[in-house]
N, C-alpha and C positions, 0 to 999 in steps of 0.2 A: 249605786248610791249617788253616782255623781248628778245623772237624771233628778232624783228626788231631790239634792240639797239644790238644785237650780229652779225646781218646781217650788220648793219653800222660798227662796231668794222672789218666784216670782210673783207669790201671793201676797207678800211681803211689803212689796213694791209697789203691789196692784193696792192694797189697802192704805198703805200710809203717806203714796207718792200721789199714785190716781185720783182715786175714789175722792178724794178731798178740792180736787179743781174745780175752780167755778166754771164748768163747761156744762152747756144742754147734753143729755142721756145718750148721743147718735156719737157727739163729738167724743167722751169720757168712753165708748163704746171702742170706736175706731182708735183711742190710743191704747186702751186694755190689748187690741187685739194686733197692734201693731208691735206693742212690746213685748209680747207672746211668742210673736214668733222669731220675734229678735233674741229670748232667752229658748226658745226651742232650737237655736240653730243645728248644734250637735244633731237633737234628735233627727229634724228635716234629713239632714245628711246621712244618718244612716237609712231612713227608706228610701232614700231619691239612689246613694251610692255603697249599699252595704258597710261602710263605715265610717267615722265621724274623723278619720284622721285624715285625709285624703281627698278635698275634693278635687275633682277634676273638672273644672271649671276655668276661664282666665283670668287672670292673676288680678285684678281689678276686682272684680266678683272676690276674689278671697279675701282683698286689702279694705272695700267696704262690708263686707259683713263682718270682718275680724273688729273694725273700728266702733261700727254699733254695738257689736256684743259687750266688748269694754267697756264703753258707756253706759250698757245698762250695770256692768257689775259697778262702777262707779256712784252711780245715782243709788244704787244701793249701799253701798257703802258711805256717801255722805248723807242719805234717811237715816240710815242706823247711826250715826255719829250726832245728828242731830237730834235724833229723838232721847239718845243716852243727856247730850248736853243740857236740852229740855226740863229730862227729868231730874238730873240733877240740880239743875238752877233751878226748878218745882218745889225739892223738896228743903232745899237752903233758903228759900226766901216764903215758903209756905205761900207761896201763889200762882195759881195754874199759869200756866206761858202757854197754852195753847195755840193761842193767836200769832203768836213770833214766828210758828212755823207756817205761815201762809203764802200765799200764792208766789209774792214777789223772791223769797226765797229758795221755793222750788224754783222757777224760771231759773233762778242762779243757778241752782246746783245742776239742771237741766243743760245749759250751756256750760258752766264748767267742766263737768263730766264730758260734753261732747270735746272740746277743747284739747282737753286732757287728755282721751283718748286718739284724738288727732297726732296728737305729738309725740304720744307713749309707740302710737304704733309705727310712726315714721322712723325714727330712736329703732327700734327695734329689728328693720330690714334693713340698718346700713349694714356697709362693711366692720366687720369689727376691730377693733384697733390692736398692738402688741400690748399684751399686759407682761411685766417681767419679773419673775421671783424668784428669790433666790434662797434653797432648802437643804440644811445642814441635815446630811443622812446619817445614820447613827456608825453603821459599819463601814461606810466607803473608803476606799483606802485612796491615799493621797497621790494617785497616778491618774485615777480617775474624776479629782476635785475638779471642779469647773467643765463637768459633762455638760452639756446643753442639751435639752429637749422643747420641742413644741409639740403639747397637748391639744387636741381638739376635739369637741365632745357637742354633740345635741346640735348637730350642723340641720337636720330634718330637711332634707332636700325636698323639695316639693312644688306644687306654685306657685307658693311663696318666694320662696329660697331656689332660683331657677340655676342654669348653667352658667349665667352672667357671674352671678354671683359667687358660685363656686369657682371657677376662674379666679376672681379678686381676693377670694381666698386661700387657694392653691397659690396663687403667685406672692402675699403675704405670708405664709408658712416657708415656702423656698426663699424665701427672700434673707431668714433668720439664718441659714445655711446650720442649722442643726444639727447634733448626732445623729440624733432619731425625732420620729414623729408620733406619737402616741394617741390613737384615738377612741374615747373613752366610751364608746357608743352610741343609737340614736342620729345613725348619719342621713337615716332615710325618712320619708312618707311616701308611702304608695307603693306599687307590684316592681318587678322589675321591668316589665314591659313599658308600664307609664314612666319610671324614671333615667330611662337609659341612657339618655343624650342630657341630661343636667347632670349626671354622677359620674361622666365622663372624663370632666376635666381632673377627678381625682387621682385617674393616671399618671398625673405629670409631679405627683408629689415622691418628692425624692430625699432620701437623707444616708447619708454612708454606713447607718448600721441596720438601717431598713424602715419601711410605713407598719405601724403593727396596730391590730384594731381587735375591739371585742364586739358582739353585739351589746344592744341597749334595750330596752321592751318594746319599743319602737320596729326593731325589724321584727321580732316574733308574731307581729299582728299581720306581716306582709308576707310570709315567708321566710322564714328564716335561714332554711338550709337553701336556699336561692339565692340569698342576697348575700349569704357567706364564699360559695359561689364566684357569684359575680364582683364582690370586694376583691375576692382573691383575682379574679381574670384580670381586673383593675391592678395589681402589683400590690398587694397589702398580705402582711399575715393576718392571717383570724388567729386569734387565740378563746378555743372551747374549752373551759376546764384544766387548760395544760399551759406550758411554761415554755419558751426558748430561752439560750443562755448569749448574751451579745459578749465580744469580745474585744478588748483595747488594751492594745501591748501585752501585759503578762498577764493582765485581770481578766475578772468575769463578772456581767451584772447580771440577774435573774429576773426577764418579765415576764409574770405571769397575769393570764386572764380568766376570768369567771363567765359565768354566761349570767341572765337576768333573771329576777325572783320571777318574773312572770313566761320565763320559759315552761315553766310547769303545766302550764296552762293548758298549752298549746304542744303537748307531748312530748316535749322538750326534757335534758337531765339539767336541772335548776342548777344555781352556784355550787359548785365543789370545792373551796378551796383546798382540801387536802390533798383531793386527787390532781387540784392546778399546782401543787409544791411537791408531788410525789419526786424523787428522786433529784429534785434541785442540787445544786453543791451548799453545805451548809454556812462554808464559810465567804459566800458571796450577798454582795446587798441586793435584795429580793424589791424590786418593783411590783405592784400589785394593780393592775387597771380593773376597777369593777365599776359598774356604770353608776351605781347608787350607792350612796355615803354610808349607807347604813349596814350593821354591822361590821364596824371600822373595830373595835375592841378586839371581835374574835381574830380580824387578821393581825392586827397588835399583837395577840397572844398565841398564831401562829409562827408571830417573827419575822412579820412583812416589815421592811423599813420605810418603805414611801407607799401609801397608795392614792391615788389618781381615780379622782369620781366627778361626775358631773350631773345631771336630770333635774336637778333642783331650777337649773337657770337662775341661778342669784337670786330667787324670791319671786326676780321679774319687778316689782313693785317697792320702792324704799318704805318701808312703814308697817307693810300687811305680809313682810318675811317672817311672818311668825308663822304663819299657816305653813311656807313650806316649811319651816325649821320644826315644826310640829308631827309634820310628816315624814321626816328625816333624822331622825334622833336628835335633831338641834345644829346638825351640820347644813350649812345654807351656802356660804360662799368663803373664800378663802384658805388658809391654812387654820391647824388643827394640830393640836400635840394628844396622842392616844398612845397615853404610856411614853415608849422608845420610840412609837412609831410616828413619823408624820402625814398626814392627811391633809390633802388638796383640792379642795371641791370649784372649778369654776364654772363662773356664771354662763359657761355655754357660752361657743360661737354663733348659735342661733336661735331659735325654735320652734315652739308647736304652733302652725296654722290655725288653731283652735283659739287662742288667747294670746295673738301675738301684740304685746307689749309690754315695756319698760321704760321706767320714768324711777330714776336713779340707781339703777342698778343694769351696767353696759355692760354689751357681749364683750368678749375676747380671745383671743388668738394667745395662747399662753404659753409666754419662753420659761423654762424653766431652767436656772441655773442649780447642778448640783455640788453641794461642801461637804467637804469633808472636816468631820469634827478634828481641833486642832490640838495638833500633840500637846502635852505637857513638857515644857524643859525640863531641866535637872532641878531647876532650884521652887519651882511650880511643885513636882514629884515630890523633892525630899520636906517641900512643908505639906505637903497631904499626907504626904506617911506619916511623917510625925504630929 
């Protein structure tokens, strides 16, 4: 499907963007067929490299095709914005505006889109910053209030996102000096062969009750029992389907992990949560990492108290997070109250090579602070009772 909605995106484009310049037949020709292949990128990629996630190319090669391709979804999306404004200002003043959309206005939306995309994608391969929030969990008991955790999710190691980079992120994560480090999957692009020396530096990530990770749909395209594997050689726990219990002083916290809806695919056993809470203790607060927000209810009504998602990458876009929030039951970025349970979705420390940028909606590095809901005194108590 993705193929086809970018094949309509480019016909789209080609009739209401193109075909309308005042350029001779040769010139209107050669931009038809330049923007073609700029919205074909994906596909290119997979007959040149058998997949569209990955290319292996240098890292320049991925930052300028990543740039043009945004700009043509841009150009597309301020066509379509104009054409809508068009028609409405058409059909409010009963007189055709055809003419308002001409040449001089394309040329604008032509360079603003490229602009735009310059900056979205630059924005998008920094370091990302600490974001810090703080989340009243339902069950935690007051020994374990002010747990800290650092999440990080959708890091897509790749050409993009090289060893450099990982480094500046490894040493921002330790830097928080953490209980734990939680990583919500989608660490990877590519085999493990290709990414061995950029996934490296996630060795050096350390926290006192341990690095714990699940996959994301991202590894299942690459391998997935390989790259759980080599997370693990790396020092992390994989959590498939199952749970560990961390300990501090007398308590217990319960993180459990799922595997990804598109493990199925690829002969994989899909999300279990039942079988990830099999034998938990009941009376501890259950952490929940699953890579994707959606079906947040059922683990609510399994009695997850926090869960931890990420894929969405905050929208990526300020304005047009509705496509992802469309695709995600509505969860796009931020906190979330589901029932008792609370839900976490951040915007990704990184992401996909394919559509790398962001233009108000920044990566991040997520501390999270845990509370404990606060007792009631006596006199709080004795007017609720009564």
């Amino acid at each position: 499907m993705f193929h086809i909605y970018l094949t309509i995106a480019y016909l789209y484009v080609l009739w209401r963007f193109i075909a309308p310049l005042p350029l001779t037949t040769a010139w209107r020709v050669l931009v038809a067929m330049a923007m073609l292949m700029i919205s074909k990128y994906h596909l290119i990629l997979i007959a040149v490299y058998g997949t569209m996630f990955s290319p292996e190319v240098p890292r320049a090669y991925v930052l300028i095709a990543g740039w043009l391709f945004c700009a043509f979804v841009l150009v597309l999306v301020f066509t379509l914005l104009t054409d809508v404004a068009c028609g409405i200002s058409a059909m409010r003043s009963k007189v055709l505006t055809k003419n308002v959309f001409g040449v001089r206005l394309r040329l604008t939306i032509a360079s603003v889109a490229l602009q735009l995309s310059a900056i979205g994608v630059y924005q998008a391969v920094q370091l990302p910053e600490v974001r810090r929030v703080e989340l009243t969990v339902e069950n935690l008991p007051p020994s374990l209030d002010g747990l800290r955790i650092v999440q990080l999710t959708d890091l897509h190691i790749s050409r993009l996102f090289q060893a450099d980079w990982v480094e500046g992120v490894v040493s921002r994560a330790n830097a928080l000096d953490a209980d734990a480090i939680l990583i919500t999957g989608d660490l990877i692009d590519g085999t493990v062969d290709a990414r061995k020396e950029d996934v490296a530096p996630l060795s050096k990530l350390t926290a006192p009750l341990g690095v714990i990770a699940i996959p994301g749909n991202h590894e299942y395209y690459f391998d997935a029992d390989q790259w759980t594997s080599e997370f693990q050689r790396l020092g992390m726990r994989v959590l498939v389907n199952e749970h560990l219990i961390l300990t501090k002083g007398a308590d217990q916290l319960v993180i459990a992990g799922v595997t990804d809806e598109a493990a199925a695919a690829f002969g994989h056993q899909g999300p279990d949560l039942s079988q990830a809470l099999a034998g938990a203790p009941q009376n501890a607060p259950t952490i929940l990492l699953k890579h994707r927000p959606v079906g947040a209810s059922n683990s609510a009504a399994a009695g997850v108290d926090l869960q931890l998602s990420g894929h969405t990458h905050g929208g990526m876009i300020s304005g047009l997070n509705l496509v992802a929030g469309y695709a995600n039951e509505g969860f796009i970025s931020g906190g979330y109250d589901v029932g008792k349970m609370k839900l976490y979705v951040s915007n990704g420390t990184a992401l996909w090579n394919g559509f790398p940028i962001r233009l108000g909606v920044s990566p991040e590095i997520t501390e999270i602070v845990l509370r404990a809901r606060p007792a009631l005194d006596d006199h709080t108590a004795r007017r609720t009772f009564l």
